[in-house]
N, C-alpha and C positions, 0 to 999 in steps of 0.2 A: 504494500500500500504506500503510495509518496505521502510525504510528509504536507503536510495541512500548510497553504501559505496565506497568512492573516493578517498580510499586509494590506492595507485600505488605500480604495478608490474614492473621488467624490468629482461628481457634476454637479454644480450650481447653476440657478438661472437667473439672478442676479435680481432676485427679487427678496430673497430669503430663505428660499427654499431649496433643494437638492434633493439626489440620489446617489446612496453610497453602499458599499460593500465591502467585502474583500476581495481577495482572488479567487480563491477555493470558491468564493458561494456563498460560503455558510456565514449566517446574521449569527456577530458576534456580541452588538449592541442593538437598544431600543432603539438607538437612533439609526440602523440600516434598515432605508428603506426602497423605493423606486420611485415611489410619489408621495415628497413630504415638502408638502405648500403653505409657504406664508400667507396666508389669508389678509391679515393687515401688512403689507411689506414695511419692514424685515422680520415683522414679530406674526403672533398670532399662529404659530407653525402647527402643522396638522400634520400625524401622520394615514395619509390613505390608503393607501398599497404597498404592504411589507415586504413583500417578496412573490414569489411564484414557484412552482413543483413543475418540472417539464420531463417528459420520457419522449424517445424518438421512437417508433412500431417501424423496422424493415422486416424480407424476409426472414430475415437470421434472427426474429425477436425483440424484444423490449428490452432498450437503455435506457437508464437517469442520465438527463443531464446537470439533476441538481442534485445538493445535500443538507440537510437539516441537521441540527441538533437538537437532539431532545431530552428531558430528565430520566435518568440520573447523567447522563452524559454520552448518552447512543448518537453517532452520526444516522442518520438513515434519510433519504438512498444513498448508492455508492457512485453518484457523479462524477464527486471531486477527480474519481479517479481515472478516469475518461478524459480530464484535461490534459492535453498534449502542449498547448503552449498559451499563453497570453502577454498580450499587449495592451501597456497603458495609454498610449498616443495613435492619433489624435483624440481618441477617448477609450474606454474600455472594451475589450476583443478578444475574445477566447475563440479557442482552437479545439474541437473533441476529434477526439478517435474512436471508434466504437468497434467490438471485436470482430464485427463480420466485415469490417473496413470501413466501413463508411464515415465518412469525415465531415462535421456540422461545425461551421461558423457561427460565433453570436456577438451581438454589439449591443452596447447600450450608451443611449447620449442624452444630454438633455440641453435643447435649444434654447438662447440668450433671452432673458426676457419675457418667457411664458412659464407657466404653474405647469411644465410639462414632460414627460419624457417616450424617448421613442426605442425600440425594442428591435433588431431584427435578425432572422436567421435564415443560413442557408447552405447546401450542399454544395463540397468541392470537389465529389470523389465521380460524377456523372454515372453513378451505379440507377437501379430501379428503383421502384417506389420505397417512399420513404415518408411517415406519418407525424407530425410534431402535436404532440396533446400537453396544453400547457392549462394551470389552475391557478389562477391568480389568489393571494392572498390577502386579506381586505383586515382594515381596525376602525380606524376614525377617531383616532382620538389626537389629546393633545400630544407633543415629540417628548414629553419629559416624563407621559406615565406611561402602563402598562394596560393590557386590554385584555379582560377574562371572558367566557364562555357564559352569554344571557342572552331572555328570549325575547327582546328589545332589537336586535339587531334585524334589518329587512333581507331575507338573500335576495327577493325578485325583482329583477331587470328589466327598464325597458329598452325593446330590441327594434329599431329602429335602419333599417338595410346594411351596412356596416359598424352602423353608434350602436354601443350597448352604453346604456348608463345605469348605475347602482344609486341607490339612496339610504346608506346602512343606517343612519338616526336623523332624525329631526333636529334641526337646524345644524347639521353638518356639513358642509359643501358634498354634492353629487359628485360620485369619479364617473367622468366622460368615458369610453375604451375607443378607438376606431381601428377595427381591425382589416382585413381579407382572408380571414377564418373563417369557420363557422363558429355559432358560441349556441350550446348547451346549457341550461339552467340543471344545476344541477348539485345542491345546499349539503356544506359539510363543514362540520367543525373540526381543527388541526387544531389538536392541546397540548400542552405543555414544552414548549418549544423553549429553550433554554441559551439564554447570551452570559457566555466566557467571560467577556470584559466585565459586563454590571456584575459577575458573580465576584470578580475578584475586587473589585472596587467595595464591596460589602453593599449592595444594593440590590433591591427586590430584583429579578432574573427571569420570572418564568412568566411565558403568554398563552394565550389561546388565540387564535386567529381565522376570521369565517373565507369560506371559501365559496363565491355564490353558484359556481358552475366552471365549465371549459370551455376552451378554445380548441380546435384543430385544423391545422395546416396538409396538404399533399406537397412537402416539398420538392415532388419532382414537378409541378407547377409553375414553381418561382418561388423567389423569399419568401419569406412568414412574417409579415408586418404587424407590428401591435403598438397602438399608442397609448399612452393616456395622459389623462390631464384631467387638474381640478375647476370644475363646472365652473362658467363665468369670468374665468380670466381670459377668456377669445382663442383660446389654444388649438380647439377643433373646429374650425369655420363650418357652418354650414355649405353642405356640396362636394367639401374636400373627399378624396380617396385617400384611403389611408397609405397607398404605394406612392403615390403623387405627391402627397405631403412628406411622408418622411422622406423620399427624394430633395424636393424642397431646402428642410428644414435641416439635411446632411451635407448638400451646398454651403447654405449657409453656415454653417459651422466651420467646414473646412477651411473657407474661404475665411474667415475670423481668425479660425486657429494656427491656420499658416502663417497669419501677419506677422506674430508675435515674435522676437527673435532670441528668443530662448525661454525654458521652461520656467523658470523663476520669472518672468515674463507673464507668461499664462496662466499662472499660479496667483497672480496678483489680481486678474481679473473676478478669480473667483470671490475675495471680499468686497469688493466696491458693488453695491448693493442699494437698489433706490428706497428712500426714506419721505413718503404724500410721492410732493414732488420735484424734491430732489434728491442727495446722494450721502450717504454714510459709506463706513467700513464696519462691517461685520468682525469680531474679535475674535470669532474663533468656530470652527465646523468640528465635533457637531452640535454643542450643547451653548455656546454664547450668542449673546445680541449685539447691537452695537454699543461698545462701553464708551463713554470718554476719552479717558486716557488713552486707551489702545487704539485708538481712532484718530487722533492728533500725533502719537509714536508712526504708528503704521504707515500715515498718507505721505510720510517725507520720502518714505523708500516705495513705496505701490504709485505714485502718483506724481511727486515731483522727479525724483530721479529716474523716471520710467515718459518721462514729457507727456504725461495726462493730464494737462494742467486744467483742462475744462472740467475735467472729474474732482480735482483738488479744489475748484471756485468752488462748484455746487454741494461737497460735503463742510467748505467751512460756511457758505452762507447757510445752509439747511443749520448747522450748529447755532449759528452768530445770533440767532434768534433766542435761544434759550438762557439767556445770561439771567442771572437774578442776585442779586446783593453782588454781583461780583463774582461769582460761583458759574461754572459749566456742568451739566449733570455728568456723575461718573458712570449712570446707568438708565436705558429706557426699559423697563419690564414688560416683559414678554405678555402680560396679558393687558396692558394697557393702563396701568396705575400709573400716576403724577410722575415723572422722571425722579431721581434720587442722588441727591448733590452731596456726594458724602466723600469727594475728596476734595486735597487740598493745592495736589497736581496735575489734574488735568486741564483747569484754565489757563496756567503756565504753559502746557504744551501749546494748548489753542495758541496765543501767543506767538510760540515758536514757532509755528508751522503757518500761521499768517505772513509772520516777518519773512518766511522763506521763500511763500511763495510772491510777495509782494516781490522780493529782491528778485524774481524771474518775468513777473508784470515788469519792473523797470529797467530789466536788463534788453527787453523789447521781445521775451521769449513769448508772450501770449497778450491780446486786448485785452482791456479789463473795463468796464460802461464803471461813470464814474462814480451812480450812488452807490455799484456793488463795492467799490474802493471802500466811499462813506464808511459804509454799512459795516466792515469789517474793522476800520480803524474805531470807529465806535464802541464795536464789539470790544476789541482790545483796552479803549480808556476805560471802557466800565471797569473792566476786570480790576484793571491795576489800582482806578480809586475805591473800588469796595475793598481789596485787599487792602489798600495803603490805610483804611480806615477803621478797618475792620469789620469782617462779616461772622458766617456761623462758624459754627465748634471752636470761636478763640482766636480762628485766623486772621492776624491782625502784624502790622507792620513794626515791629519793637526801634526804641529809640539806637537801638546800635545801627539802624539801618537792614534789620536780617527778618527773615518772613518767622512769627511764630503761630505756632497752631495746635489744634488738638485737646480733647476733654477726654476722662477718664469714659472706657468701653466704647471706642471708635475709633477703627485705625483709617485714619486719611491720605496713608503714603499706598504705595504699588506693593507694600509688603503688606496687606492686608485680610489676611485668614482670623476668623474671630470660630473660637468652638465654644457653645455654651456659652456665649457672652465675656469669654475671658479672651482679650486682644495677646497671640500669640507671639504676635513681634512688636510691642508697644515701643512709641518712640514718636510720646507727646513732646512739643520744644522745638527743638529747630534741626531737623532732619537736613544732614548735608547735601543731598542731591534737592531737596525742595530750598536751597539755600542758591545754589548753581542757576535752577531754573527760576527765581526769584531774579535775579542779578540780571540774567536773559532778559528773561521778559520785560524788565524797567528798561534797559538799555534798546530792546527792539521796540519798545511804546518812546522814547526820547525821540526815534527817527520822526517819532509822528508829533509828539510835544515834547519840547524841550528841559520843561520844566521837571523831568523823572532823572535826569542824566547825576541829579546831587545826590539824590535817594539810592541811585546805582552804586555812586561810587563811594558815600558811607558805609554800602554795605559790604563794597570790595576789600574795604581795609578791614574792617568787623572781622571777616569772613579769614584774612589772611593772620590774623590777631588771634581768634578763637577757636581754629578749628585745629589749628595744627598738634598732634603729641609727639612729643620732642623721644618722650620713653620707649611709644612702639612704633616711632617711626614713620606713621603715616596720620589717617584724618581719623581724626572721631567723627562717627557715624552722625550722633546725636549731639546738642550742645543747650543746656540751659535744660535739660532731660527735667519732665512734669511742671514745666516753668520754673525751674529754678534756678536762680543764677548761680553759673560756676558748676553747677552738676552737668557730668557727660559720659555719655556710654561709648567706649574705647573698640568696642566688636568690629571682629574684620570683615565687611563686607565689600559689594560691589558699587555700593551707590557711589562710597568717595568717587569716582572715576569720572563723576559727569563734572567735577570739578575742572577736569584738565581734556574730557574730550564730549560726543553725542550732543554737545548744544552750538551753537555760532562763534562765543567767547567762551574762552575757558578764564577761570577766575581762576588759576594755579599755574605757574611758572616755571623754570628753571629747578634747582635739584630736588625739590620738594616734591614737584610735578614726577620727575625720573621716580622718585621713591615710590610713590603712589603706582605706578605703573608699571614697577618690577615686581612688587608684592603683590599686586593680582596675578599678576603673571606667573609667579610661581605657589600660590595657596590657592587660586579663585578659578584660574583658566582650565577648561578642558576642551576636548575636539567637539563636543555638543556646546558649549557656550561657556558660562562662568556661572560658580556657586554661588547663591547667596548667601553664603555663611561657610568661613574657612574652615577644616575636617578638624584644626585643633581646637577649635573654639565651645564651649560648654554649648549643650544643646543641640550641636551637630548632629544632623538624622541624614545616611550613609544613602536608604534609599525612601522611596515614593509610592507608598503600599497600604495596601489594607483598607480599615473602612474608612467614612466619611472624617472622624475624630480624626485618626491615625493619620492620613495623606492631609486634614487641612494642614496638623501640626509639623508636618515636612515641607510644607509649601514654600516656605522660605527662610527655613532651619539647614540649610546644605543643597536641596534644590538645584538642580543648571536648570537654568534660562538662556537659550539660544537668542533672544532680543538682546541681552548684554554684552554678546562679542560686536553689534554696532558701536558703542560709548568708548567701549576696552580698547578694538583698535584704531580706534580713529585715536586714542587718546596716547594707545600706543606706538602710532604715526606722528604725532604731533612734537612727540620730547625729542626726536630721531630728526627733527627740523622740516621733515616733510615730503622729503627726496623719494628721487624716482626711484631707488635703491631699498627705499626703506617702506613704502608704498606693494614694489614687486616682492619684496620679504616677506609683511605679513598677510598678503594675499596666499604664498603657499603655505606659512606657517599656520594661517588660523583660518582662511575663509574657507580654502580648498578640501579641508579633512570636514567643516559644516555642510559644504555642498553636496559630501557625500553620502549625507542623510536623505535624500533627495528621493530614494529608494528604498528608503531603512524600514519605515512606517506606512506617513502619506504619502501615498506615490505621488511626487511632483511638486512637492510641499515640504516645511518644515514643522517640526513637533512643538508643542505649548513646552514642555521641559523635560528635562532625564533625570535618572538619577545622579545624585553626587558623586557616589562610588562608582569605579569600572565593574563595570563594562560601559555604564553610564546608557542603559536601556531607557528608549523614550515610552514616556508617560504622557497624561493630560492629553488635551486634543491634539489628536493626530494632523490638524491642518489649522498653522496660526498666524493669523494676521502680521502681527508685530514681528514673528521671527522670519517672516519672508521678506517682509519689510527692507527692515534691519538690512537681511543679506545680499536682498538691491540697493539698497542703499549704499553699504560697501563697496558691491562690485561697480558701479555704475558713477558712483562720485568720490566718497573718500579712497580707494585704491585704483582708478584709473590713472593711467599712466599723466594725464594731462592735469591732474589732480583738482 
């Protein structure tokens, strides 16, 4: 039997929704599905159609070409083992072999901008007849629960010349099908179907799944076309053929997918995701929305260093509307509650990523109409005078010139896992990298008013006054730790680094700066990214496992985060003066051994984090925003040869 490859696919359609799997087949998580549609884009996600069961009927007998897992942990059928080869480009493509020779293609895609995905197979071996019976598998529920066996569910279909449509509950979107099968009614329930990942993650695991009938193809015919889509996004036009359209709709893709000049490229497309109407970055496939922070991190590498600049206007005006006391939300929730302003870094990013892409409006890389300018520098003065004044949780501008923030049971920084209300990495006071982007952001609001440039550079000296320890050698993390003056928490992490690189200005210099940048380098750095927390440091968690408790309290206790080798080596190009020598260095040193993840997980994509310890196996979402970002960003501006 070959060994099971669990490595994950994902098509997005740039709305919020996708289709994803593995290799083998087999749904490892709640969230593989074939049709899982945002209903409100990017949020509101539905899962419609889980999967599907398909056997081929030639003469020589009936194959699987699929596999299931079931409780206690039975594979069944034996598909997987039938795959002779697959490909992930230009989208997913397997290869079967079947024992009497026969050889079946299958592809799955889902086209840009519709709630939809399109399905097809076909013979390569030009043997006799040969029968494809496929059972689609149906839930309706929302993408973060699980769907049990009740007599609420509808199987009956209306069958309409090609359209079949389902309506398994009331007030659930209708799955469209348009096939060139025939389709059987024909109602079954498929129980206890069992996903690996949520078992090990410590999370409920087991499903039922209704099955309203079948499909069946003669592929000595032609392909086997199946579409579907969620009712009402215009995905199935009336009139269409389902061989016409998915014709169509494979054009179009190719013709998209081609453009793109490398896979980190195409990878990027998949966050950038419409928000009413305009544009966000999705934070993460399969379980995030659009965050804040990771949406102001991510767009410097998905957008600006990739020249999408019209993508970059429309996710920072869709943002620049939300400002409130000074505050960006750090999160829009998935079922439609108030946004949730619970950090203290993500308006700072906003900031940076305006001033960046403002610096390519004026470099004459893109038009810009001038209320959208307004609008943004607006956006920007709020921020800076609610911070300089003080807004929620305490964040407020201290007379040294330095950003403080933060109230007991709320963590406001990027480090923030809270279990049972206890903040696991607490670090109320003046966190050093919201210290960096504090400095940033005043200085990139001066280009717009003058008047911030004093408040900059109070907090420049502050910053070069306060943060440094002389004992270990590099930044304390923390400084004035629960508002206290003088108290400081000394842990080695990665944030110092944005001190000296990942922002415009580095506020650290000359040997201070070298020091900072060789001690990550030798406690923090690995080929997946940098730890958040050095292995000799109290509280160091090795790996990223177990239940909810367990992985929050690793999150960023040892942790790699692939997002961090962006700060690291830019920060680590920067003390090296900037050279074309030293640019080509840590491109082989540190980007090329991360690109090779590329394959590891998300096929085409970079992981949310590893663990700390080698082997340094990736964990968290297998397909992230910010660490694609990030490693465009790299490739594309800070280590091109032209720098």
């Amino acid at each position: 039997m070959p060994a099971l490859d669990l490595r994950e696919w994902l098509e997005a359609d740039g709305l919020g929704g996708f289709a994803s799997g593995t290799v083998s087949g087999l749904r490892t998580r709640r969230y593989h599905a074939l049709l899982l549609a945002a209903t409100t884009p990017p949020t509101g996600r539905m899962v419609l159609v889980n999967g599907f069961e398909a056997e081929v009927e030639t003469l020589g007998g009936h194959y699987a070409l699929t596999s299931q897992r079931y409780a206690p942990g039975m594979i069944h059928p034996d598909g997987h083992e039938r795959m002779a080869e697959f490909k992930a480009d230009p989208w997913p493509h397997w290869t079967y072999r079947l024992e009497d020779g026969t050889t079946i293609e299958q592809e799955v895609f889902v086209p840009r901008g519709i709630a939809a995905v399109a399905l097809r197979w076909r013979r390569r071996d030009g043997r006799s007849w040969a029968r494809l019976k496929l059972r689609p598998l149906l839930s309706g529920r929302d993408y973060h629960a699980l769907h049990n066996e009740n007599s609420a569910f509808c199987f009956h279909a209306e069958v309409e010349g090609e359209r079949v449509t389902w309506r398994p509950y009331h007030g659930i979107p209708a799955i469209a099908a348009l096939s060139n099968g025939l389709y059987a009614e024909q109602p079954l329930w498929y129980r206890d179907f069992l996903y690996s990942e949520e078992r090990s993650r410590g999370l409920e695991h087991m499903e039922d799944l209704a099955s309203p009938g079948f499909f069946t193809w003669d592929l000595a015919a032609g392909d086997a076309v199946l579409l579907l889509s969620c009712e009402g996004t215009g995905g199935l036009g009336a009139g269409d053929g389902a061989v016409a359209l998915a014709e169509r709709w494979a054009s179009a893709e190719t013709k998209n997918r081609g453009a793109f000049p490398s896979r980190l490229h195409r990878a990027a497309e998949a966050y950038v995701v419409r928000r009413g109407e305009g544009k966000t970055v999705l934070a993460g496939y399969p379980w995030f929305s659009d965050w804040g922070r990771d949406c102001f991190i991510a767009l410097r590498g998905l957008c600006l260093a990739t020249g999408r600049y019209g993508e970059a206007r429309d996710i920072l005006m869709a943002w620049s509307g939300f400002v409130s006391e000074g505050m960006l939300p750090n999160r829009f929730p998935d079922a439609g509650e108030k946004p949730e302003y619970n950090a203290v870094d993500a308006s700072l990013w906003f900031v940076v990523a305006v001033h960046e892409f403002l610096a390519v409006v004026d470099g004459g890389g893109v038009r810009l109409a001038k209320h959208y300018r307004r609008r943004l520098e607006e956006a920007v003065q709020a921020i800076l005078k609610g911070y300089s004044r003080g807004t929620r949780f305490a964040i407020h501008a201290a007379a040294d010139g330095l950003l403080a923030a933060g109230v007991p049971g709320l963590q406001l920084t990027w480090c923030d896992a809270i279990v049972g209300g206890e903040v696991v990495t607490p670090r109320i006071g003046k966190p050093v990298e919201v210290q960096a982007l504090w400095i940033n952001a005043l200085r990139a609001g001066a280009r717009i008013d003058s008047t911030w440039t004093k408040l900059a550079e109070r907090g420049v000296e502050s910053f070069a006054a306060r943060f440094w320890n002389e004992s270990r050698g590099f930044l304390n993390d923390v400084v004035d730790v629960d508002h206290v003056h003088g108290a400081f928490d000394a842990t080695l992490r990665p944030n110092q680094l944005f001190a000296v690189g990942g922002l415009p200005w580095p506020v650290l210099a000359g040997a201070r700066a070298r020091a900072v940048v060789d001690v990550a380098e030798k406690h923090l750095w690995t080929p997946l990214g940098l730890r958040s927390l050095a292995s000799f440091e109290a509280g160091y968690r090795a790996c990223y496992e177990g239940g909810p408790e367990a992985r929050d309290r690793a999150y960023h206790e040892g942790t790699v985060w692939p997002w961090l080798l962006g700060p690291f080596v830019e920060a680590w190009v920067r003390v090296r003066r900037g050279t074309v020598k030293a640019r080509r260095e840590a491109r082989e040193r540190f980007l090329v051994p991360l690109l090779a993840q590329l394959d590891a997980k998300g096929l085409g994509h970079l992981p949310e984090i590893a663990d700390g310890d080698p082997p340094h196996t990736p964990r968290g979402c297998p397909f992230q925003a910010w660490s694609v970002g990030e490693a465009l960003r790299l490739d594309l501006a800070v280590l091109s040869d032209e720098g």
